[in-house]
C-alpha positions as CSV (number, residue, x, y, z in Angstrom):
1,X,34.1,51.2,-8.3
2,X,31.3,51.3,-6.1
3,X,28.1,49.7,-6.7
4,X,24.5,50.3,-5.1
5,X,21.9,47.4,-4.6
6,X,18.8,47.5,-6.7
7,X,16.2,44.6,-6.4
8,X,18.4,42.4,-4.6
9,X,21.3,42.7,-7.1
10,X,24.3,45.1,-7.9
11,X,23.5,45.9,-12.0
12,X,26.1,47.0,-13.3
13,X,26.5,49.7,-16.1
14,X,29.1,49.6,-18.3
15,X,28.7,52.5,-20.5
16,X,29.8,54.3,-17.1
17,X,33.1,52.5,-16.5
18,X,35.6,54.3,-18.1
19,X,38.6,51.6,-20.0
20,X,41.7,51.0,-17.1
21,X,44.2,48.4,-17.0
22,X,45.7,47.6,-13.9
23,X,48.8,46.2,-13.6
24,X,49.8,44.1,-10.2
25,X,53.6,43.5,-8.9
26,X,54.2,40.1,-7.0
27,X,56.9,40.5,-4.1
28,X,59.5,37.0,-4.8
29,X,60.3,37.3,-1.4
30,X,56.4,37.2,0.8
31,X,55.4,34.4,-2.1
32,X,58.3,32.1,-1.2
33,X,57.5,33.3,2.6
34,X,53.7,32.4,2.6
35,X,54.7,28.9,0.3
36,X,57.0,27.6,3.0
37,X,54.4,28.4,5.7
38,X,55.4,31.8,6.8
39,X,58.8,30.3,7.3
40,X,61.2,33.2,8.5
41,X,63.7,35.2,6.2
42,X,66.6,34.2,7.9
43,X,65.8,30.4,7.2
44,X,64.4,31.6,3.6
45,X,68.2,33.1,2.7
46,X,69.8,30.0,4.0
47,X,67.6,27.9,1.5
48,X,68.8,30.3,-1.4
49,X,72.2,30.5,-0.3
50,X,72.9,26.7,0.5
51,X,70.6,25.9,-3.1
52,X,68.5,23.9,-1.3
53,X,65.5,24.6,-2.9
54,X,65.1,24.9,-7.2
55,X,64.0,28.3,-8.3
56,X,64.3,29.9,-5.1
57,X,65.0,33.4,-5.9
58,X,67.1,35.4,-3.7
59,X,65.3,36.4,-0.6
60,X,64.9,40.2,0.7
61,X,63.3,41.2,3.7
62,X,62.5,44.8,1.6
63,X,58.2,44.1,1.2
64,X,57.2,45.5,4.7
65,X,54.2,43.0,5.3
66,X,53.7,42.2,8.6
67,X,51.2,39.1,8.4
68,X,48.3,38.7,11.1
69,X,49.9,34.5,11.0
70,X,53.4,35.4,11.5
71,X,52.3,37.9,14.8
72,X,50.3,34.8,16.1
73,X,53.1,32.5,15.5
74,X,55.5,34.3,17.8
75,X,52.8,34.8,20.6
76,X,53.3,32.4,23.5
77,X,50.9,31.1,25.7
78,X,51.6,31.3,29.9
79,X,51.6,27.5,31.4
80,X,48.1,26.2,33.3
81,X,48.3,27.0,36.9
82,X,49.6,24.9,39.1
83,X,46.6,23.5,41.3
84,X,46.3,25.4,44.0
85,X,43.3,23.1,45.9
86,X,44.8,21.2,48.7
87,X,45.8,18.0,48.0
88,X,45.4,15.3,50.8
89,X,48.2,13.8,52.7
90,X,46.9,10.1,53.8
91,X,44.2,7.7,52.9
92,X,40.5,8.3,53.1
93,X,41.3,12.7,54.4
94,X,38.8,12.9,51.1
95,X,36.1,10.8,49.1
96,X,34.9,12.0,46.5
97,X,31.5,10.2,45.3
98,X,28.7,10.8,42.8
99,X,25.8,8.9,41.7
100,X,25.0,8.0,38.1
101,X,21.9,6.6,36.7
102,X,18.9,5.9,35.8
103,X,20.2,3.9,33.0
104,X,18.2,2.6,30.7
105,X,18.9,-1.0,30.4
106,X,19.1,-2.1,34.1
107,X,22.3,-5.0,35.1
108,X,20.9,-8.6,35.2
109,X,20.4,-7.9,39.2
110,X,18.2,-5.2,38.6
111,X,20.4,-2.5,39.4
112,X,19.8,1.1,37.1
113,X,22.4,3.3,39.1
114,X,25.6,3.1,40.4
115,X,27.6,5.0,43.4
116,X,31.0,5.9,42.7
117,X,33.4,6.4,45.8
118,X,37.5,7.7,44.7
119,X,40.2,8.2,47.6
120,X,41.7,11.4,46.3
121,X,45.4,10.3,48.0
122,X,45.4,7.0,46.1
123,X,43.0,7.2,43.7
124,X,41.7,3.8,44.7
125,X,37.7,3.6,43.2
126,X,35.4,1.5,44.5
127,X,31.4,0.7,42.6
128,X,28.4,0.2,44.2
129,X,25.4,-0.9,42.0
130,X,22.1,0.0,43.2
131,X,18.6,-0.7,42.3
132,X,16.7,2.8,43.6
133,X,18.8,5.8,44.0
134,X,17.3,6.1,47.9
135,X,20.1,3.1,49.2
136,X,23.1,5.3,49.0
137,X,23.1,6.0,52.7
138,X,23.5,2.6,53.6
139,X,25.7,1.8,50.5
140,X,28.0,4.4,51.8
141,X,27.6,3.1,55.8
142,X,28.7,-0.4,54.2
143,X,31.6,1.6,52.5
144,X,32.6,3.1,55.3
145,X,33.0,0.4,57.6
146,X,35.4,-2.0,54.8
147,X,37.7,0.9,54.0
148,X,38.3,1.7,57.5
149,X,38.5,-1.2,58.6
150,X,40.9,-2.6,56.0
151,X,42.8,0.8,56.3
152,X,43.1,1.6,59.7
153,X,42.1,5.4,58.5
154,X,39.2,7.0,59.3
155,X,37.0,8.8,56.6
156,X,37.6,12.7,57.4
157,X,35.4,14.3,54.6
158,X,33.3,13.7,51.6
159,X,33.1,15.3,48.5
160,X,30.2,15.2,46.0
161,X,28.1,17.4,43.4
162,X,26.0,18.6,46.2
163,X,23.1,15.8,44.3
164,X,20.3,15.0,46.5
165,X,21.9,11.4,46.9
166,X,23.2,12.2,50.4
167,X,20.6,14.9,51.8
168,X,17.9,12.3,53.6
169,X,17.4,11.7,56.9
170,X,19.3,8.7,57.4
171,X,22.3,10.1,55.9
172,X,22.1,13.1,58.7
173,X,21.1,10.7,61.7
174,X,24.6,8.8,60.3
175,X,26.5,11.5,60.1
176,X,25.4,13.1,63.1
């Protein structure tokens, strides 16, 4: 039966619709399948066969559905990649460092932001807390001088968000 829209509603007229009973046939078999979760057949027959389960009738695999779920079921998904980004090989070959902040409720010295600094060997981390965003250069000169010093390795590159944190003048004349 199909049915126009009038008026924002599908009236329907019945003096049209001529009498029809339908009848409708329920496949045993894909209604024990869909109760056990799309379970397959094989499993199904050896539930009937072992009466494990009450009122299981027998099992056929005669109904031809193919469900979209049991097609999805079977997919498999390949494995992540393997990283593929150099790793480093001793201490301090790369820092990796952000700033975060302003924070709303400053620490009881003042401080609203902190810079982060992680040794990507040995995941070591290390905090600064600052009070103004504009100290990370020397932060990260006083950084500098206690890892290498207590590591014997010298800081070969940094790694950040590319944040304005380390593009100021003193950082360059430091770096330079």
């Amino acid at each position: 039966m199909t049915i126009g829209m009038r008026n924002r509603s599908f009236p329907l007229e019945w003096k049209t619709v001529d009498d029809q009973a339908l009848t409708s046939t329920i496949i045993e078999s894909s209604l024990w399948h869909k109760r056990f979760g799309h379970a397959n057949y094989t499993s199904l027959r050896q539930l009937h066969d072992l009466k494990l389960v009450e009122n299981l009738t027998e099992i056929n695999r005669d109904d031809g559905c193919v469900y979209e779920i049991c097609q999805l079921g079977k997919q498999t998904r390949l494995p992540f990649p393997i990283n593929q980004s150099r790793r480093t090989s001793e201490k301090l070959q790369l820092i990796h460092s952000d700033v975060c902040g302003p924070m709303r409720t400053p620490t009881l010295s003042g401080s609203k932001y902190f810079v982060l600094f992680i040794d990507d060997l040995t995941r070591m981390c290390w905090v600064y807390f600052l009070r103004q965003k504009s100290e990370v250069a020397a932060v990260f000169q006083r950084f500098k001088n206690l890892v290498e010093n207590e590591s014997h390795y010298k800081i070969k590159a940094i790694r950040s968000d590319n944040g304005t944190e380390y593009c100021c003048s003193q950082f360059d004349k430091f770096c330079a």
